[in-house]
C-alpha positions as CSV (number, residue, x, y, z in Angstrom):
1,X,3.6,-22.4,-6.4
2,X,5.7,-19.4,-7.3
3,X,8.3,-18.1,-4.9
4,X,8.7,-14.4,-4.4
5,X,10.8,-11.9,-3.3
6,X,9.8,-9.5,-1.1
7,X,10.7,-5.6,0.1
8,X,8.5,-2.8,1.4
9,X,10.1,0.6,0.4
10,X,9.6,4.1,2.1
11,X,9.2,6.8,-0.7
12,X,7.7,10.1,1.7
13,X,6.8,10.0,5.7
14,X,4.6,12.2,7.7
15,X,6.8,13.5,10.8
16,X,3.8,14.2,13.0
17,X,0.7,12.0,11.9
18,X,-2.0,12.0,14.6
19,X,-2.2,8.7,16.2
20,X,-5.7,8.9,16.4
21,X,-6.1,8.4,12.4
22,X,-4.1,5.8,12.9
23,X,-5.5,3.7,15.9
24,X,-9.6,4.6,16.3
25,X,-10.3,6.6,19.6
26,X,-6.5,7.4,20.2
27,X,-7.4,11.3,20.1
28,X,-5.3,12.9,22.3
29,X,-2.4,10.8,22.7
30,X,0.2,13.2,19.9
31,X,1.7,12.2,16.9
32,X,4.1,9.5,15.6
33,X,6.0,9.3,12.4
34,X,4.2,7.5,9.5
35,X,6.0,6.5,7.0
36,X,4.6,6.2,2.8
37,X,5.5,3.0,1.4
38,X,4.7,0.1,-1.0
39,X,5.6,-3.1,-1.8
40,X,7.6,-4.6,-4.8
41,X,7.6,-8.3,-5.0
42,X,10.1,-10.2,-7.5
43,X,10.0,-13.6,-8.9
44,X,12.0,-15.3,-11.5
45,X,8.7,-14.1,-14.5
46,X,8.0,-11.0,-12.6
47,X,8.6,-7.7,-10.9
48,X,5.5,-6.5,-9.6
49,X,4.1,-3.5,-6.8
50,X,1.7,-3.2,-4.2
51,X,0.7,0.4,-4.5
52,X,2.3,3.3,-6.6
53,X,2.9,6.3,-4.0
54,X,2.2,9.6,-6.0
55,X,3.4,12.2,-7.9
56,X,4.8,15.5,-5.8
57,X,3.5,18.1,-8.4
58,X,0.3,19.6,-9.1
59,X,-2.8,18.1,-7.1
60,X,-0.6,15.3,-5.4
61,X,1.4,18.3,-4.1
62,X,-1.6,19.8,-2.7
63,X,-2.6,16.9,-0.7
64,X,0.4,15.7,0.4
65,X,1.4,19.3,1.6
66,X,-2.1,18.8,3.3
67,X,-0.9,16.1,5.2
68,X,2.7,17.2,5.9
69,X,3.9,14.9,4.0
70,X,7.9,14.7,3.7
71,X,11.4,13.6,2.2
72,X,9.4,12.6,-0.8
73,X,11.4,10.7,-3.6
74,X,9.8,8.9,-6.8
75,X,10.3,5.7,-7.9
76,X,13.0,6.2,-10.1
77,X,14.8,7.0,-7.1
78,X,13.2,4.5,-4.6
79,X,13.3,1.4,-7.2
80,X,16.7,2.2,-7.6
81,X,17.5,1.6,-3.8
82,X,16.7,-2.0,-4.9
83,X,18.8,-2.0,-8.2
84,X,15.3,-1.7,-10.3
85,X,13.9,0.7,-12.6
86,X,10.0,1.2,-12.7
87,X,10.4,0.5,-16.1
88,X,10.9,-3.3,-14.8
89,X,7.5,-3.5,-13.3
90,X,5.0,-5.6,-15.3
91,X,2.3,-5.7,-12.7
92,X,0.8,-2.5,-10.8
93,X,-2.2,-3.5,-7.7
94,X,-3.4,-0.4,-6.3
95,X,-5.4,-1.4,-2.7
96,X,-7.3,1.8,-3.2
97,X,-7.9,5.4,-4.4
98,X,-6.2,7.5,-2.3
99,X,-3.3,9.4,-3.6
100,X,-0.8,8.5,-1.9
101,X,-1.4,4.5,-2.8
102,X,-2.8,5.3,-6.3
103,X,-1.1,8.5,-7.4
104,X,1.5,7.3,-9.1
105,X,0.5,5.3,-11.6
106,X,2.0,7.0,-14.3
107,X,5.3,5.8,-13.1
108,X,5.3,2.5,-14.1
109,X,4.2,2.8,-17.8
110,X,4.7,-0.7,-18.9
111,X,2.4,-2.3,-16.1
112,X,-0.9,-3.9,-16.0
113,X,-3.0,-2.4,-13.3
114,X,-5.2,-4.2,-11.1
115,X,-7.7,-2.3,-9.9
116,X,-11.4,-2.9,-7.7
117,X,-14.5,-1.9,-10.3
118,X,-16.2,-0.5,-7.5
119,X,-13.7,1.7,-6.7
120,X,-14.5,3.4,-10.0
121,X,-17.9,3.7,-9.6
122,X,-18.4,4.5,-6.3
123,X,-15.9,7.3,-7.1
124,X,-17.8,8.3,-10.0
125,X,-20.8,8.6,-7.8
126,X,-19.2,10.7,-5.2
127,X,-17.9,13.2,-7.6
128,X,-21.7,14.0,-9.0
129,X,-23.0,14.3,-5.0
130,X,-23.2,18.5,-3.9
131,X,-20.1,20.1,-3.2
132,X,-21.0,19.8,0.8
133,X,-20.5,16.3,0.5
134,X,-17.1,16.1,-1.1
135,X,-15.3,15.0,2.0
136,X,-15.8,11.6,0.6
137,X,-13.5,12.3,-2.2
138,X,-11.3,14.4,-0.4
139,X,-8.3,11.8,-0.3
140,X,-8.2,11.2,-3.7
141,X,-6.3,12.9,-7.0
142,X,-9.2,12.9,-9.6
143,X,-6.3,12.9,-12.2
144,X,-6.3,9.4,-11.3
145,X,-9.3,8.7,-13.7
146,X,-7.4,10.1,-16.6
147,X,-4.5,7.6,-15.6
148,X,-6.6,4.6,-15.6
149,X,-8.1,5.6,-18.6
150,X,-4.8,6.0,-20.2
151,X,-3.8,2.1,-19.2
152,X,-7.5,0.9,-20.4
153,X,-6.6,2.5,-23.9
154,X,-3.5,0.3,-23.7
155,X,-5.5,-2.5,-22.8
156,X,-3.2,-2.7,-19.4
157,X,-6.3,-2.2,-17.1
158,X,-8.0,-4.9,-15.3
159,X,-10.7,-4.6,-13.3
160,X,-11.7,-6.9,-10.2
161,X,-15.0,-7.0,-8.5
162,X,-13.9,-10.6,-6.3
163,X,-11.6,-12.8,-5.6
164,X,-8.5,-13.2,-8.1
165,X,-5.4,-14.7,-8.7
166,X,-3.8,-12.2,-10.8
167,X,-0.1,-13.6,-10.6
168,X,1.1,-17.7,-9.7
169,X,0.6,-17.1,-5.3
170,X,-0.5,-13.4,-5.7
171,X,-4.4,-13.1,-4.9
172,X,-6.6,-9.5,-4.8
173,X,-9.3,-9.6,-2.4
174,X,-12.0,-7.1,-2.1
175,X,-12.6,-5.8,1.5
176,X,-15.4,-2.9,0.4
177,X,-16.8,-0.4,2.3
178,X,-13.9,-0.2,4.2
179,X,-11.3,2.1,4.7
180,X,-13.0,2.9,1.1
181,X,-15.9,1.9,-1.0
182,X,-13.8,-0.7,-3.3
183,X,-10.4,-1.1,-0.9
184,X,-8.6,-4.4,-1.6
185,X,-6.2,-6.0,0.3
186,X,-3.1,-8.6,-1.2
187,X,-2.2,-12.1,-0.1
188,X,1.3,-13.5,-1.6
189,X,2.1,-17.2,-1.0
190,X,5.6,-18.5,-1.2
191,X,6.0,-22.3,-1.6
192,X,9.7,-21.7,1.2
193,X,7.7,-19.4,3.5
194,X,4.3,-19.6,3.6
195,X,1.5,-16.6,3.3
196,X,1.8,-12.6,3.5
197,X,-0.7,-10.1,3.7
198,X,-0.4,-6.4,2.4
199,X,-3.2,-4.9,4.4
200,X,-3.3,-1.4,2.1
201,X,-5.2,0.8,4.5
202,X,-7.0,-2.1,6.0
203,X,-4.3,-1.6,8.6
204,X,-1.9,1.1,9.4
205,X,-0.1,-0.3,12.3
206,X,0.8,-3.4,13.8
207,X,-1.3,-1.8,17.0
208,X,-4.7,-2.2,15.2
209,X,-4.1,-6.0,15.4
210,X,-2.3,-6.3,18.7
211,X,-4.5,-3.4,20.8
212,X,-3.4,0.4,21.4
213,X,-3.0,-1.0,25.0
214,X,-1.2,-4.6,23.9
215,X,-4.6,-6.3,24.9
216,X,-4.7,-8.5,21.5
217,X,-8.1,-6.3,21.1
218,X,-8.5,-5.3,17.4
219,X,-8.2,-1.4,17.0
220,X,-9.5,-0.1,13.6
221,X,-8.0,2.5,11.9
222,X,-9.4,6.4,12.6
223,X,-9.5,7.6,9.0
224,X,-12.9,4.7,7.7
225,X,-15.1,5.8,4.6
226,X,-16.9,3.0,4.7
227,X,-18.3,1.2,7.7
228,X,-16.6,0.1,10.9
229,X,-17.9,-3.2,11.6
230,X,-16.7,-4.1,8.1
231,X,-13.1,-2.6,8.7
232,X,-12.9,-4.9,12.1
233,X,-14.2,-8.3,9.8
234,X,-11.9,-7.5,6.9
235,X,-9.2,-7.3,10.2
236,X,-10.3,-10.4,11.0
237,X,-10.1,-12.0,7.5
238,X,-6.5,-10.7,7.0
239,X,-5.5,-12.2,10.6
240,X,-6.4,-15.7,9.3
241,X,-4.8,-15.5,6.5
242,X,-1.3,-14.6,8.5
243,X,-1.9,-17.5,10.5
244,X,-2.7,-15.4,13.5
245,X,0.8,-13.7,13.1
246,X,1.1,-9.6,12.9
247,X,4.5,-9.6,11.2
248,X,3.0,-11.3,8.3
249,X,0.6,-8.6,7.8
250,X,2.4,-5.4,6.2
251,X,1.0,-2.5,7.1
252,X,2.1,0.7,4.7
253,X,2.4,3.3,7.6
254,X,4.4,1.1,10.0
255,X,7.2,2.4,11.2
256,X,8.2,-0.6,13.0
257,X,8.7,-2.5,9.7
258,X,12.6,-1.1,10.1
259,X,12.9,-2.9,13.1
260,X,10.9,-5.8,12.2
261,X,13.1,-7.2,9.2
262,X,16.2,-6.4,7.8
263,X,16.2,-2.9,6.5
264,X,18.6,-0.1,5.6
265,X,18.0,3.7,5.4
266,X,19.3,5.1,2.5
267,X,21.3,8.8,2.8
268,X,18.0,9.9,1.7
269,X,16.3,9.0,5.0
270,X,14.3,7.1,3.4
271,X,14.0,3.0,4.7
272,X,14.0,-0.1,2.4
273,X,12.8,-3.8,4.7
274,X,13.5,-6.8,2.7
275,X,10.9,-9.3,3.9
276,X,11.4,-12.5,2.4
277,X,14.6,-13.6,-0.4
278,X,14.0,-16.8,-2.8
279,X,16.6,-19.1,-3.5
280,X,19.6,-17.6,-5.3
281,X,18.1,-13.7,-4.6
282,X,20.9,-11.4,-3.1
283,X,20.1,-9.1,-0.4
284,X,19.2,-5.5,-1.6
285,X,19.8,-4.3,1.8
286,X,22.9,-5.7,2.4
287,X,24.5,-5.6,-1.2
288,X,26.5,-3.6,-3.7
289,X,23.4,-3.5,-5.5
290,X,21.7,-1.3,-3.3
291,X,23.1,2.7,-4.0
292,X,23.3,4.8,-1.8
């Protein structure tokens, strides 16, 4: 069993998300900040990430700017917090399609991808529906298709349609007809600590496993694609794997993370957590090696 480290790093926030995307049925309780992050987890063979954030130009812009989306820094920038260069990263999972978790792909030009099939197709098959019915791509950068495209020529693209163990401890599991048609979510087992989840959008907050009123009550997220019933199941399934333990899910849009685990905010405002160290791994939020 392989022995990771582990750090979930802010790249962009939303100052005023809606809590009602992010907690089903919250509708007129305001906003809360959101924050944009991934993962990055580090072993003694590997650097790898959970996600890719996107690209702040062209159609990426758009949407972000759509979503008031913020303080936005690539990963240049945000891989350097940690004293890494995406140029390190040899393996790429994106959860799902959406821009901001699949936009930046491009970034990180010497990693394999990992990637649902049915994310693909069922993307594919949207695209070709009337123009009326586009909502259902609405959250996605169709660039992305050229991108993947790009890492299939390079023979860097794998595609998953069930359960995988892509890395030693590191397992893809499909959760479709979710939050999207061909969602996964990411389980990482460390022989010193035991199991993490990384939900994707499977979860944004803490509060969809604990209750919007703290009544242990499973909330599902506001923004589903797919069905409901399947986000709550898929809920369920990542619950058991933590061991019945929020904190050992990782939500992307949690602010709480920061408070959670030891972080540091960078004087870019943006937030690093550092989850879990192996042996012999210094502190990147406590460290010369982290810049500032």
């Amino acid at each position: 069993m392989a022995d990771y480290s582990i750090w979930v790093v802010e790249y962009a926030r939303v100052n005023e998300f809606a809590r009602g995307l992010l907690l089903y049925g919250q509708w007129n309780t305001g906003t809360t900040i959101a924050p944009y992050c991934y993962a990055v987890l580090k072993s003694d063979d590997h650097l790898a990430v959970i996600d890719s954030g996107y690209n702040h130009v062209e159609f990426g812009k758009v949407l972000a700017d759509s979503y008031g989306v913020s303080d936005w820094q690539p990963p240049e920038v945000v891989l350097g917090h940690l004293g890494f260069s995406p140029d390190d990263v040899d393996t790429l999972v994106l959860t799902h399609n959406h821009f901001d978790h699949a936009g930046g792909v491009e970034f990180f030009p010497n990693a394999r991808v990992y990637f649902q099939e049915r994310e693909i197709s069922k993307y594919l098959w949207a695209v070709g529906l009337p123009d009326r019915l586009q909502w259902l791509t609405s959250a996605t950068d169709p660039d992305l298709m050229l991108w993947l495209v790009n890492r299939m020529k390079q023979g860097k693209l794998t595609l998953l349609s069930e359960e995988t163990e892509i890395l030693p401890g590191v397992r893809c599991i499909p959760a479709h007809d979710t939050h999207t048609a061909g969602s996964q979510y990411v389980t990482v087992e460390n022989e010193r600590d035991g199991k993490w989840v990384f939900a994707g959008d499977n979860a944004y907050v803490y509060e969809n496993f604990t209750g919007a009123n703290g009544d242990g009550r499973f909330t599902p997220i506001g923004l589903i694609f797919g069905s409901s019933e399947r986000c709550v199941l898929t809920m369920e399934e990542m619950w058991q794997h933590a061991g019945e333990e929020p904190s050992r899910i990782v939500p992307f849009h949690e602010q709480n993370l920061w408070s959670t685990f030891p972080s540091r905010q960078f004087d870019d405002s943006l937030h690093v957590a550092e989850l879990s160290l192996a042996p012999g791994e210094p502190s990147r939020v406590d460290s010369a090696l982290a810049a500032t």
